[in-house]
Every structure is written in structure tokens, then in C-alpha cells.
ZADREN-844452 format. One line per 10 residues: number of its first residue (from 1); for each residue x, y, z of N, C-alpha, C. Coordinates in nm, 3 decimals. Example, Ala and Ser with C-alpha at 12.3 -4.5 7.8 and 13.67 -1.06 7.14 Angstrom:
2
1> 1.319 -0.569 0.780 1.230 -0.450 0.780 1.320 -0.330 0.780 | 1.285 -0.225 0.708 1.367 -0.106 0.714 1.290 0.003 0.787
***
This chain:
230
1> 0.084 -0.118 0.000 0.000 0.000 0.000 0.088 0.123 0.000 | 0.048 0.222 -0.134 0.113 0.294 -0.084 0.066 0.506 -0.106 | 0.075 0.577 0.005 0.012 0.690 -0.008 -0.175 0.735 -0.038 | -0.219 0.594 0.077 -0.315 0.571 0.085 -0.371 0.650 0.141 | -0.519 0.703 0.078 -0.613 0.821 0.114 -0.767 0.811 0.104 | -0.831 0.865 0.213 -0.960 0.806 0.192 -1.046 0.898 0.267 | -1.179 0.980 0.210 -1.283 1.026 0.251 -1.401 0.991 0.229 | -1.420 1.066 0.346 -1.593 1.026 0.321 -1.612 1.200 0.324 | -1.694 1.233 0.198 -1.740 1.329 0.147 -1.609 1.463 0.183 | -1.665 1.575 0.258 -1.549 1.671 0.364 -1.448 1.593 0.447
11> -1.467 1.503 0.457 -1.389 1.414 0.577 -1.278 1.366 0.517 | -1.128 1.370 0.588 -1.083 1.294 0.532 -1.034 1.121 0.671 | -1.075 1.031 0.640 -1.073 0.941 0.752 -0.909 0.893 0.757 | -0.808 0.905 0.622 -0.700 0.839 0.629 -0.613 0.891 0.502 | -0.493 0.917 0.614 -0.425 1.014 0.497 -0.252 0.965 0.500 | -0.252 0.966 0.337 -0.132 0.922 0.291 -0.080 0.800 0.401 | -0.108 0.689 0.398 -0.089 0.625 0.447 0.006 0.418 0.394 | 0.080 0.394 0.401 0.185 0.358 0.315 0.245 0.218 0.421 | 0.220 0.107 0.380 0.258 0.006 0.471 0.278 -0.172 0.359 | 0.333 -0.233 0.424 0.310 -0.329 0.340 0.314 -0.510 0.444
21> 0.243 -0.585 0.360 0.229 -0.717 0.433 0.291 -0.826 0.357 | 0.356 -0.897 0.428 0.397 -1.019 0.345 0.346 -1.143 0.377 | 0.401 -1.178 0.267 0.337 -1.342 0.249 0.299 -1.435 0.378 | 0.227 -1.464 0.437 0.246 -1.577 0.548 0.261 -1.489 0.650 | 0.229 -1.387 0.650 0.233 -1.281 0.792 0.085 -1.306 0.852 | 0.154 -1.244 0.969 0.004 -1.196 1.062 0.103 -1.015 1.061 | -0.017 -0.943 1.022 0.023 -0.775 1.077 -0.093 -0.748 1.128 | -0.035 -0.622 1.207 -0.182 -0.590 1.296 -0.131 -0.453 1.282 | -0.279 -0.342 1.283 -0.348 -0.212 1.274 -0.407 -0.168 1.392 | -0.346 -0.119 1.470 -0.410 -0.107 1.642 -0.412 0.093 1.635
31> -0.506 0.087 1.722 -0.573 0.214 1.707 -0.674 0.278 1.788 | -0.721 0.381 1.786 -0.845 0.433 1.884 -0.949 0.411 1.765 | -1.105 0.403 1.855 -1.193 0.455 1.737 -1.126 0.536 1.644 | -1.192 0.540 1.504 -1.187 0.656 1.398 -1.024 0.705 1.364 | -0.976 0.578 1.403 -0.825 0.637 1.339 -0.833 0.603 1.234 | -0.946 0.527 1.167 -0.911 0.515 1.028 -0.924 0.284 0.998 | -0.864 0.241 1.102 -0.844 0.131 1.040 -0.917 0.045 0.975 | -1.112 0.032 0.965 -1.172 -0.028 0.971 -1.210 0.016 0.753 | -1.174 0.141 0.791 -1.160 0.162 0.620 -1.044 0.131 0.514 | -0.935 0.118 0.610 -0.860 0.071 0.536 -0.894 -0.051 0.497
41> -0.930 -0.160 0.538 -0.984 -0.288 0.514 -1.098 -0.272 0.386 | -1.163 -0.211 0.455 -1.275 -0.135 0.316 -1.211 -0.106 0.199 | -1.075 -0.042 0.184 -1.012 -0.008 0.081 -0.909 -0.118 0.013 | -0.940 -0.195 0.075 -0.844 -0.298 0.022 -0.911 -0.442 -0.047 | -1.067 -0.395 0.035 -1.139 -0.523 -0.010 -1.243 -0.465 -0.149 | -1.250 -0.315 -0.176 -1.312 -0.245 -0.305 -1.451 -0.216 -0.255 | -1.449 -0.206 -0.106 -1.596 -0.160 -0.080 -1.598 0.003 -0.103 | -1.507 0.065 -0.072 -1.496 0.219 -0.082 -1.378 0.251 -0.199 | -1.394 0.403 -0.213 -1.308 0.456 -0.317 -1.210 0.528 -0.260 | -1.083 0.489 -0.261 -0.984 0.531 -0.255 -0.887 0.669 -0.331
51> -0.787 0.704 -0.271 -0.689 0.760 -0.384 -0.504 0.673 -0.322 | -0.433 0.706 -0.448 -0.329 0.577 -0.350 -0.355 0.464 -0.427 | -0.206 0.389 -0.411 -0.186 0.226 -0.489 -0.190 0.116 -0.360 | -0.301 0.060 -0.414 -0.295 -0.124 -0.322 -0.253 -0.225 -0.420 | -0.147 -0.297 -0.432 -0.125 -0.399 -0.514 -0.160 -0.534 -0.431 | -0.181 -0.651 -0.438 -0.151 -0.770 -0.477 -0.067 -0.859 -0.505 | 0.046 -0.888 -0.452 0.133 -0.949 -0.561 0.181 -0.895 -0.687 | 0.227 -0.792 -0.688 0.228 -0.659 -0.771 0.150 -0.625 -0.847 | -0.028 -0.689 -0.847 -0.103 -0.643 -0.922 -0.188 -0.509 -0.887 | -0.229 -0.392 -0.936 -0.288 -0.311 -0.846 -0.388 -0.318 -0.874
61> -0.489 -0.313 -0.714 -0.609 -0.319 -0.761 -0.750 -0.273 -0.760 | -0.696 -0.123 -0.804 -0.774 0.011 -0.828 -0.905 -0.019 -0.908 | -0.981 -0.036 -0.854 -1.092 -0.022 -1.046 -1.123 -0.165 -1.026 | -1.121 -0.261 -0.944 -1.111 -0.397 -0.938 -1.246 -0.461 -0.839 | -1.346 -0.483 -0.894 -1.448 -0.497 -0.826 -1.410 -0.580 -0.736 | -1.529 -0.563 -0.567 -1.511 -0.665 -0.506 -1.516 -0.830 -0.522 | -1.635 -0.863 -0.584 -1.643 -0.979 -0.609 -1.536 -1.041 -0.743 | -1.442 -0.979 -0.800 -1.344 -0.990 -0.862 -1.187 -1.004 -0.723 | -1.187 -0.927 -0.660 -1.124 -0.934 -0.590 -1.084 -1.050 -0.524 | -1.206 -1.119 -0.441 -1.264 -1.231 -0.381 -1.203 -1.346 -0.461
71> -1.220 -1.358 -0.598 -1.153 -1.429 -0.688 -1.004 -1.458 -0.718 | -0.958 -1.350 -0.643 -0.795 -1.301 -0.653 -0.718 -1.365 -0.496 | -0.852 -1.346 -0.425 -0.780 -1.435 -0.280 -0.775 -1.312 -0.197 | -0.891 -1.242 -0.156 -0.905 -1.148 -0.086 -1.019 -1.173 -0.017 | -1.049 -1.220 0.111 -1.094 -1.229 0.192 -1.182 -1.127 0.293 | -1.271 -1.100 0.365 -1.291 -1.003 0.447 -1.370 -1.069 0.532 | -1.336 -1.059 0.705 -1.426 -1.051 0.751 -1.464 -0.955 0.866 | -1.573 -0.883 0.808 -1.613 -0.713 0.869 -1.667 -0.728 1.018 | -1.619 -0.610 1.093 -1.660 -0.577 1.210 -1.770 -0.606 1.179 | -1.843 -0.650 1.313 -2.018 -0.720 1.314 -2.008 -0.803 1.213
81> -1.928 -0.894 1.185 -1.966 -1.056 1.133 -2.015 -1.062 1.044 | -2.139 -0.951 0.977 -2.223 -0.977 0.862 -2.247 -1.132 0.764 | -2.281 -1.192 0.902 -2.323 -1.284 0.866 -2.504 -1.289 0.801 | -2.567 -1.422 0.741 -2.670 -1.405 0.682 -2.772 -1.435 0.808 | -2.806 -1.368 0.903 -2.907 -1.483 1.007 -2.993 -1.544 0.970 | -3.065 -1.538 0.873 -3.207 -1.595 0.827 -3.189 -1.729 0.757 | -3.003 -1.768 0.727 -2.983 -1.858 0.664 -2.911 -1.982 0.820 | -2.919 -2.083 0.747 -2.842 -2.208 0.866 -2.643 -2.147 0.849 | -2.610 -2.203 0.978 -2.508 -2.227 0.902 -2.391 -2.246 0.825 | -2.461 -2.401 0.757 -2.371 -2.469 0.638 -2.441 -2.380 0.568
91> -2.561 -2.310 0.501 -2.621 -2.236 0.409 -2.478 -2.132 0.386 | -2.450 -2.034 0.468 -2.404 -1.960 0.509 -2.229 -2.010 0.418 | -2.212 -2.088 0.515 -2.051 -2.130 0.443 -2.055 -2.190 0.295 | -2.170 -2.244 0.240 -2.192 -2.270 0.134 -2.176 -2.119 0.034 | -2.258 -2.032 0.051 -2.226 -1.910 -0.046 -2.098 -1.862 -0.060 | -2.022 -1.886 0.018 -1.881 -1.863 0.020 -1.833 -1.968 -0.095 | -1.878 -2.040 -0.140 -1.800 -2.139 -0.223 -1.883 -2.096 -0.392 | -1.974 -2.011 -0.425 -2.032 -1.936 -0.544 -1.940 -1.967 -0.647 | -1.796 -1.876 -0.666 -1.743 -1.879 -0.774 -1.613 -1.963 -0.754 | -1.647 -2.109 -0.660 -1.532 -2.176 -0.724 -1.608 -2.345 -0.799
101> -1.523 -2.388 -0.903 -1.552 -2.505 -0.946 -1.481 -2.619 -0.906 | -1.420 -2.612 -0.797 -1.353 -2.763 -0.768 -1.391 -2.820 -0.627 | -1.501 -2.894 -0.688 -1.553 -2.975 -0.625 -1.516 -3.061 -0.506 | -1.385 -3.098 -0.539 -1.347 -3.193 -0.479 -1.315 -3.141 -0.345 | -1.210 -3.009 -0.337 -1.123 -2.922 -0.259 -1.257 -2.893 -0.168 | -1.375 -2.866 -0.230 -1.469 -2.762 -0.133 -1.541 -2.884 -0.059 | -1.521 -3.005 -0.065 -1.523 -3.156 0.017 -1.502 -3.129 0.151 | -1.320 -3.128 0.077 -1.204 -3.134 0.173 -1.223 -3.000 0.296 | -1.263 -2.870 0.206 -1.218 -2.753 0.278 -1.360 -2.733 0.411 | -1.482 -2.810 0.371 -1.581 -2.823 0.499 -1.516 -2.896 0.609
111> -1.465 -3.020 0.571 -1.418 -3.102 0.690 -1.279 -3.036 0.711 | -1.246 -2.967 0.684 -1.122 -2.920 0.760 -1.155 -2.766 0.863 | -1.256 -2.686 0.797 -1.348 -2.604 0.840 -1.435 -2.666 1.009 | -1.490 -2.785 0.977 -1.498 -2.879 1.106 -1.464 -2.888 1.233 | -1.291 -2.912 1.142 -1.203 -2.967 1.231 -1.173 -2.848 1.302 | -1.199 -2.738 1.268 -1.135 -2.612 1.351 -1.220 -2.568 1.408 | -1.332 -2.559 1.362 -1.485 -2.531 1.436 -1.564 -2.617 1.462 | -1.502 -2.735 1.578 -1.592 -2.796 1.613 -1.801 -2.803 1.641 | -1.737 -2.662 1.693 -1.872 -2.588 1.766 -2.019 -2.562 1.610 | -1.936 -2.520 1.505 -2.005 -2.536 1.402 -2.042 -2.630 1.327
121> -1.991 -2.762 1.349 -2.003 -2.906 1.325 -2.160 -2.955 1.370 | -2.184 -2.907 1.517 -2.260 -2.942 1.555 -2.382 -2.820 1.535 | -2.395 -2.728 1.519 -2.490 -2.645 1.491 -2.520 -2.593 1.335 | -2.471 -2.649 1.260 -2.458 -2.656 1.117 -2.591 -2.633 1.038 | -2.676 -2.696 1.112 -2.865 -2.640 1.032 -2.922 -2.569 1.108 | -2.844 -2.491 1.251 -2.931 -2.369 1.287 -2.937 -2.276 1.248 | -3.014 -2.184 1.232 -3.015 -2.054 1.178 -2.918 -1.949 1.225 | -2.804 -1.893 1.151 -2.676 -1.809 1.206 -2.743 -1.751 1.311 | -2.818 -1.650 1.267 -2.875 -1.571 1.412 -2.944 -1.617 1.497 | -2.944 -1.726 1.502 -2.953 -1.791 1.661 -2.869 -1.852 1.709
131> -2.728 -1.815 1.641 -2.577 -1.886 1.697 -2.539 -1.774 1.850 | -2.488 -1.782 1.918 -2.414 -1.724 1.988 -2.318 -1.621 1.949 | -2.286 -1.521 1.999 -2.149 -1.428 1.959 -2.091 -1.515 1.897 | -2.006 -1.573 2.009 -1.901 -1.627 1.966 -1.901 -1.765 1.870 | -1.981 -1.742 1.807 -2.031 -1.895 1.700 -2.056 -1.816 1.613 | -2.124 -1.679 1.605 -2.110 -1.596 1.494 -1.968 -1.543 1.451 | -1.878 -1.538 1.558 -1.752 -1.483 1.508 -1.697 -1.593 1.468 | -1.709 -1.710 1.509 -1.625 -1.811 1.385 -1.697 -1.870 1.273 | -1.853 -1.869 1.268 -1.869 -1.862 1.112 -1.862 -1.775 1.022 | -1.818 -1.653 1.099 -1.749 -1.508 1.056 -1.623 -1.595 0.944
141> -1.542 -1.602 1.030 -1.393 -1.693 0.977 -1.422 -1.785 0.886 | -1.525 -1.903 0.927 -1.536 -1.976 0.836 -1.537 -2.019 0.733 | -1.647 -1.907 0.713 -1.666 -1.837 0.571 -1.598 -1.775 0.494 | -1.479 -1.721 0.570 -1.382 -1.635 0.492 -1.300 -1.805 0.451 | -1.220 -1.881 0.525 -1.189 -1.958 0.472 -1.234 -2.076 0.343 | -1.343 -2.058 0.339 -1.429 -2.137 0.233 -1.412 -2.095 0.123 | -1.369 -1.929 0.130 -1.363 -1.915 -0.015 -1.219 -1.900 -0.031 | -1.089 -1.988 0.006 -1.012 -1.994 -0.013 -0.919 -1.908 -0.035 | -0.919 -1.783 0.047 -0.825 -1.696 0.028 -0.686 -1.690 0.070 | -0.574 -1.605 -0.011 -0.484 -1.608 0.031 -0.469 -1.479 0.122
151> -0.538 -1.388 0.165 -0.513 -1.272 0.234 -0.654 -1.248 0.332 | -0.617 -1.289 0.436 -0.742 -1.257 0.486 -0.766 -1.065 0.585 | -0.852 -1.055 0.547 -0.914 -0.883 0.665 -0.939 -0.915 0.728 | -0.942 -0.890 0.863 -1.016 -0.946 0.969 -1.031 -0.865 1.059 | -1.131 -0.765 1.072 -1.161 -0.690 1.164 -1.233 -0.712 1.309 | -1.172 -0.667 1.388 -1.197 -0.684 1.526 -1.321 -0.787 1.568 | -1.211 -0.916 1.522 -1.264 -1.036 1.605 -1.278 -1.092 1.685 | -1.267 -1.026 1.823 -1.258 -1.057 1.980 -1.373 -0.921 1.987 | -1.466 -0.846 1.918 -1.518 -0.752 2.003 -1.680 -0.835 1.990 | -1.699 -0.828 2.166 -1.809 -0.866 2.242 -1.796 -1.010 2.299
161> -1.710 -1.058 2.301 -1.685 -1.189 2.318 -1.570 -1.209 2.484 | -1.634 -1.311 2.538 -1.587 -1.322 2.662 -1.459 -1.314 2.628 | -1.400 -1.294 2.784 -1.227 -1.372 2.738 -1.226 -1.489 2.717 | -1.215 -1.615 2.749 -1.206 -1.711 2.732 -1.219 -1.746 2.532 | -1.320 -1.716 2.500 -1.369 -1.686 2.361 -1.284 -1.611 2.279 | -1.201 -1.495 2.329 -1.180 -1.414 2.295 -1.002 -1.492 2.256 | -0.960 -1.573 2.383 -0.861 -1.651 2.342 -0.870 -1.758 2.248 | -0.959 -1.854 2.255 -0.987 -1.938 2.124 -0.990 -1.866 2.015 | -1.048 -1.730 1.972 -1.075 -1.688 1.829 -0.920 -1.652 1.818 | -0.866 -1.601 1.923 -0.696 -1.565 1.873 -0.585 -1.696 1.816
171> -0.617 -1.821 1.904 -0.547 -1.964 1.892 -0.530 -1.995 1.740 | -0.704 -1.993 1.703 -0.741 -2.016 1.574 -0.674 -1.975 1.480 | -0.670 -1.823 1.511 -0.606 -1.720 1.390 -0.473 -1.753 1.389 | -0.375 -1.825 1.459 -0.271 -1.856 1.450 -0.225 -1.977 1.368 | -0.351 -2.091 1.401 -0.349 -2.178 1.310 -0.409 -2.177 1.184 | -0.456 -2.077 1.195 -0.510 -2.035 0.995 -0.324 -1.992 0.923 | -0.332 -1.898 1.023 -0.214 -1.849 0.991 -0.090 -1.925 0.938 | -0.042 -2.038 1.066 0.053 -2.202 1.010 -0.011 -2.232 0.894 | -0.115 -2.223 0.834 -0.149 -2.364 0.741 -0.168 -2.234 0.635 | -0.102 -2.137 0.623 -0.075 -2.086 0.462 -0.175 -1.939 0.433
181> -0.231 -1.906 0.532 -0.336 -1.797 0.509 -0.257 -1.674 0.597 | -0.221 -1.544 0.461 -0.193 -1.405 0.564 -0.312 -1.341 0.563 | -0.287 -1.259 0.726 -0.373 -1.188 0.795 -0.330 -1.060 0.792 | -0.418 -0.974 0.793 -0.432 -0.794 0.819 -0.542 -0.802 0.905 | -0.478 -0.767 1.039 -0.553 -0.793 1.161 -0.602 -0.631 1.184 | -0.735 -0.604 1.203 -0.794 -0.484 1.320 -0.844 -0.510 1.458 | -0.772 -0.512 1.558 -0.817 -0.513 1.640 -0.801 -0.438 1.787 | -0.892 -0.417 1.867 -0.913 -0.292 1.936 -0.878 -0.367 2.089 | -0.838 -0.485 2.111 -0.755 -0.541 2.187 -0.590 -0.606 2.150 | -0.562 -0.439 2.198 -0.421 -0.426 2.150 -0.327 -0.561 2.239
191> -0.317 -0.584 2.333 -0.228 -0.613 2.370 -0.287 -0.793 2.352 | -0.378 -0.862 2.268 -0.361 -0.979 2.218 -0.304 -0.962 2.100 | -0.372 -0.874 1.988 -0.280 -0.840 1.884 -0.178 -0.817 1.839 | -0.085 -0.761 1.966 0.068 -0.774 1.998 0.128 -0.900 1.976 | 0.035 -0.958 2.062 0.082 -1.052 2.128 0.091 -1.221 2.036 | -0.012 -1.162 1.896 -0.022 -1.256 1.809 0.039 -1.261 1.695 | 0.034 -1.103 1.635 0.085 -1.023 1.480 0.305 -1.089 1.504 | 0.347 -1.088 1.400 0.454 -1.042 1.394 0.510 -0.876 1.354 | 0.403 -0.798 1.328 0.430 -0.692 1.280 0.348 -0.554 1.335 | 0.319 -0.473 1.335 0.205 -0.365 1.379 0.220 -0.230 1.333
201> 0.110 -0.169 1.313 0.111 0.009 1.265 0.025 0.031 1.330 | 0.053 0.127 1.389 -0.027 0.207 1.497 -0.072 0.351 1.442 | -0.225 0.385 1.396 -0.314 0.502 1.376 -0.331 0.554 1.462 | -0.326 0.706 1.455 -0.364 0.799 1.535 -0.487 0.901 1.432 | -0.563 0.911 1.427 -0.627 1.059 1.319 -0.578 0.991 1.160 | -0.646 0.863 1.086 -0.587 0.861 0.959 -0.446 0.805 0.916 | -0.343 0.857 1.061 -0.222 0.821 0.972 -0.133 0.718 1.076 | -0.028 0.709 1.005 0.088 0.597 1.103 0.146 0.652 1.170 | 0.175 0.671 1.309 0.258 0.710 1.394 0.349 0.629 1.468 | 0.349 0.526 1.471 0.441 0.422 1.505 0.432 0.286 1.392
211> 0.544 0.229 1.389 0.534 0.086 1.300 0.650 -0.039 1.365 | 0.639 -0.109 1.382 0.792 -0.224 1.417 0.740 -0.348 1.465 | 0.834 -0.461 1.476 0.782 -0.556 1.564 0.720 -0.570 1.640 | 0.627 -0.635 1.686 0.513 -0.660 1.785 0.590 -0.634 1.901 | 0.719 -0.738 1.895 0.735 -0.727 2.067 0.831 -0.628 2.099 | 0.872 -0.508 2.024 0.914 -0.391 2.062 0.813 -0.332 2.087 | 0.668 -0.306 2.009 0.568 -0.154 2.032 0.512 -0.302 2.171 | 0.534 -0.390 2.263 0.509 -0.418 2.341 0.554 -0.334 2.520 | 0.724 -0.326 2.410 0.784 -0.259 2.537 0.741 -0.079 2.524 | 0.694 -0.053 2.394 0.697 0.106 2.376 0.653 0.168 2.512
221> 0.670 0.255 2.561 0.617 0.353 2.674 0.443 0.416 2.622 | 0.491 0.473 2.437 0.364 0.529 2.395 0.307 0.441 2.397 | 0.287 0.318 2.336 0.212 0.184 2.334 0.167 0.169 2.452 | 0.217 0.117 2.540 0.172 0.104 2.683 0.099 0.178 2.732 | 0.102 0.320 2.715 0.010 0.409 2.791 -0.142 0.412 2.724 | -0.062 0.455 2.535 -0.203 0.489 2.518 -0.298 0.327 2.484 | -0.256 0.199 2.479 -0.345 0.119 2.404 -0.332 -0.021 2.538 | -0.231 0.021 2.591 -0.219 -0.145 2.706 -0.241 -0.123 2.842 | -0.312 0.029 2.887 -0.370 -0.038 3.024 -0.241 0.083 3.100 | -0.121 0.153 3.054 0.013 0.161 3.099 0.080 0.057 3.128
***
């Protein structure tokens, strides 16, 4: 990403803003409300209009519809889950599989989906919105994995969710992570996100004010005060 910019109408939510993720990473975007991060995700997944280059694997992908995107191995899964409630579900993880044709893989990729979400194994023909939080936040995931992406968004997936919950959805993301899927983490519990990312940029108002290894902005003083409690 680079010299990334973004309004909403007079507003500007994120300015010149310039970072990059690699392959097989976990990075994390830690922040106050309204610093901006939840659009950057937006801008990367083609829900909003940007100014500024996002490439791909050096492809850029300005002008690049979402559901084209999706195709490319771009993933999202948005603050509040936007999941379908009215659907079950396997309904649910099924639409995630729309534009692929290999049959065989989307077999394999439920029972491995399963294997990580037990909890959805067994509630599989209830209706999403009568899942629990925390059963909505992993058919949140689920779904992103179904459609086989190589980059996943993942916006603040521990918010409303016990602790306990809040540690399983982090475990998970680590083992998505081992088995070949990078993450661009938002999340507003900084000091798991630390504690998970290898990488971090820290928003203040739109822009970057800090960037480095997780477990340096762990020891930061600014880190500490303003996002871990001191």
C-alpha cells in the first residue's frame, strides 16, 4: 500500500498512508476509534473509493471490483460478522463457495473447516442468528476460509466476546495463519494483537505514527500508555 487516502465526502478518515504485508504474515493495525483502520480494510477489499496504490502481488487493484477481488484471494471478515441470520449455518458457508468449481477441494475444505470449528459441526442447520457471539464470530472466519483466500481482513474479532472466547478466536487465527493464510488484523484489543501479529502500525487521526515488531511496540512507553492499560 502505498500513499493511501480516503474520505468520506469533507472528511478525510485516512491520509497518505503507506505500509506493506507479506506473504504468510500476521500484521496488525491497532488504534483508537476513527483512526481510520476499519476503512482501510474497506479499501483494500473495493468496498470504498480510494486515492493511493494497493497492489496484490504486484497487481494493483484500483478499479477492481469486489467480487473480482474475492476471486484473486481477498478475503474479508467485517466488524459485526455480517453474517446471513435468516440462513443455517452450512447455508451460510456454502455461499462462500459461489465462484469456485472444484468440487473436490470444497469436500475437503468443509471437513477441515470442522475440524477447527468444532462448535459449528454441531450447529450446522441452525439458523446463524440464533448462533451465539461467539459462533457468529467463527462462522465469521469460516466463511472467509471457504472461499479460499490467500489474504485474509479481519476486523476486530474478539469484540463482544468473553475472554475465554476471545482466546480461542486468537489460537485459531494462528493456526489459519501455520497452514498458509496471511492476515491484516484490526483489532481494538491491543495487547492480544501484539501478542499474536509479527508486525504492527499504529493510527492515530488517519495516519501511522508508530510501526515495528510486535514485541518492541510491546515494550513502547507510547504503546503502553495509550493502548495497554500503561
Amino acid at each position: 500500500m502505498k500513499g493511501l487516502s480516503i474520505f468520506y465526502g469533507a472528511i478525510q478518515a485516512v491520509r497518505d498512508v503507506s505500509f506493506s504485508v507479506g506473504e504468510n504474515e500476521i500484521v496488525t493495525l491497532i488504534g483508537a476509534n476513527g483512526a481510520g483502520k476499519s476503512s482501510i480494510l474497506r479499501a483494500i477489499s473495493g468496498m470504498i473509493p480510494y486515492s493511493g496504490e494497493v497492489t496484490l502481488a504486484g497487481r494493483n487493484l484500483k478499479r477492481i471490483r469486489a467480487d473480482r477481488l474475492v476471486r484473486m484471494g481477498i478475503t474479508h471478515v467485517p466488524e459485526g460478522r455480517g453474517i446471513f441470520g435468516n440462513l443455517t449455518a452450512m447455508e451460510n458457508l456454502m455461499l462462500a463457495t459461489w465462484g469456485r468449481k472444484d468440487t473436490a477441494k470444497i469436500k475437503s475444505d468443509y471437513e477441515r473447516v470442522f475440524s477447527i470449528f468444532p462448535r459449528l459441526a454441531e450447529r450446522k442447520k441452525q439458523p446463524a442468528g440464533t448462533l451465539s457471539g461467539g459462533e457468529q464470530q467463527m462462522l465469521a472466519v469460516a466463511r472467509s476460509l471457504m472461499s479460499r483466500g490467500r489474504l485474509m481482513l479481519l476486523d476486530e474479532p474478539s469484540m463482544g466476546l468473553s475472554p475465554v472466547l476471545v482466546r480461542d478466536i486468537f489460537r485459531i487465527m494462528l493456526e489459519i495463519n501455520k497452514a498458509g493464510t496471511t492476515i491484516l488484523l484490526v483489532e481494538q484489543n491491543a495487547f492480544m494483537a501484539l501478542k499474536t501479529a509479527s508486525r504492527a502500525y499504529v493510527l492515530e487521526t488517519g495516519r501511522i505514527v508508530l510501526s515495528g515488531p510486535c514485541h518492541e511496540l510491546l515494550g513502547n512507553p507510547t504503546v503502553k500508555s495509550s493502548y495497554l492499560g500503561g
